[in-house]
N, C-alpha and C positions, 0 to 999 in steps of 0.2 A: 128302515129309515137311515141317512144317509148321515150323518150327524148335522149340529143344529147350528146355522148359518146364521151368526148377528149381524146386523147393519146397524151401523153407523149412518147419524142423518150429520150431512155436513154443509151447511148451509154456504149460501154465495158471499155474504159478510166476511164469513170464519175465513174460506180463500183467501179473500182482500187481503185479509190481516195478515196471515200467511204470506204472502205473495208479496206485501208490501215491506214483510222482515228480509226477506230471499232478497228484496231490490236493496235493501239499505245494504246488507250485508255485500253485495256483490260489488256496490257501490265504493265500501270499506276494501275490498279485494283489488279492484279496479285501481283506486287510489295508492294500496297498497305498492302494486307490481308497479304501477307509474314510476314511486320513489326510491325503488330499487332498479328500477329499468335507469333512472336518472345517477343511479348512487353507480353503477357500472360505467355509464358514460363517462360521468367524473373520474373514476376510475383507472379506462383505459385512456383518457387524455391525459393523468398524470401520470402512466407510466408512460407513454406515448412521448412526455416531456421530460421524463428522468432519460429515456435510452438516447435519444436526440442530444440532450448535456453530455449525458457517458460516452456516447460514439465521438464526439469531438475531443475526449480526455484522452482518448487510448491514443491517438495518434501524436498528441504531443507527450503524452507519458512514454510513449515508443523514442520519441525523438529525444527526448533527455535521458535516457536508457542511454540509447547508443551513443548519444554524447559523453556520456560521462563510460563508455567502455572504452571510446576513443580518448580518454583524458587520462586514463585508470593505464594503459597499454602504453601512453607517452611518456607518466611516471615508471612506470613500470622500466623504460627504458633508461630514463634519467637516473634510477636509483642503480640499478646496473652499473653504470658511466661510476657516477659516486662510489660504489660500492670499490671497484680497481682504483678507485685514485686516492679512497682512504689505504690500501692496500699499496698502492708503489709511496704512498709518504711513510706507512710503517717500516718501512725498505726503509726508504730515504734515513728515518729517525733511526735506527737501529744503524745502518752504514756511519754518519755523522756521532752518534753515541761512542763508536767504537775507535774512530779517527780520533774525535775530542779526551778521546782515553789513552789513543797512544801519546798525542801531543803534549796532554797532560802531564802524560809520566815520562815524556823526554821533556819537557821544561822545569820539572821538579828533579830529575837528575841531573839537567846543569846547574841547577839553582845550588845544588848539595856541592857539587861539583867545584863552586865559584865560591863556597864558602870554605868547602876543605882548602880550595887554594889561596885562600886568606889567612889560614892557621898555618 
């Protein structure tokens, strides 16, 4: 004996029913993948619409870059400039410091001078 073979009687209703959970369900899948298939498009239109805005940013963020390296390199030379001319007035002030110091002590030496010749 070969062991012992059950059947199952499965009537054409029982299918239906079957058959008609498979359609809703596939129907629920269907719908599913639609609103994902929808949720991607949405998607790649708004990154599609972020890179289009960012690709127009870099060209003027380039250009105020180098604007302002060409501004930064102008200063740069102007402080230079400033820089020797605070530098020949410390000259200047120091030479004039040291004049106004002799003149100084030659006009308080006549000054002493024109008083001893008073006494």
């Amino acid at each position: 004996m070969m062991g012992s073979s059950t059947t199952h009687s499965v009537t054409n209703t029982q299918l239906q029913i079957q058959l008609a959970g498979i359609a809703g369900r596939l129907e629920r899948i269907e719908a599913d993948i639609s609103e994902i298939k929808d949720t991607v498009v949405n998607n790649d239109n708004r990154v599609r619409i972020i890179e289009q805005d960012q690709a127009g940013v870099h060209p003027v963020l380039d250009a105020r870059l180098d604007a302002l390296e060409k501004r930064t390199t102008q200063h740069d030379g102007q402080i230079s400039e400033l820089t020797k001319n605070v530098e020949s007035l410390r000259q200047t002030v120091k030479t004039v410091t040291w004049v106004c110091g002799i003149a100084g002590g030659a006009i308080i030496t006549w000054l002493i001078a024109q008083l001893l010749a008073l006494i």
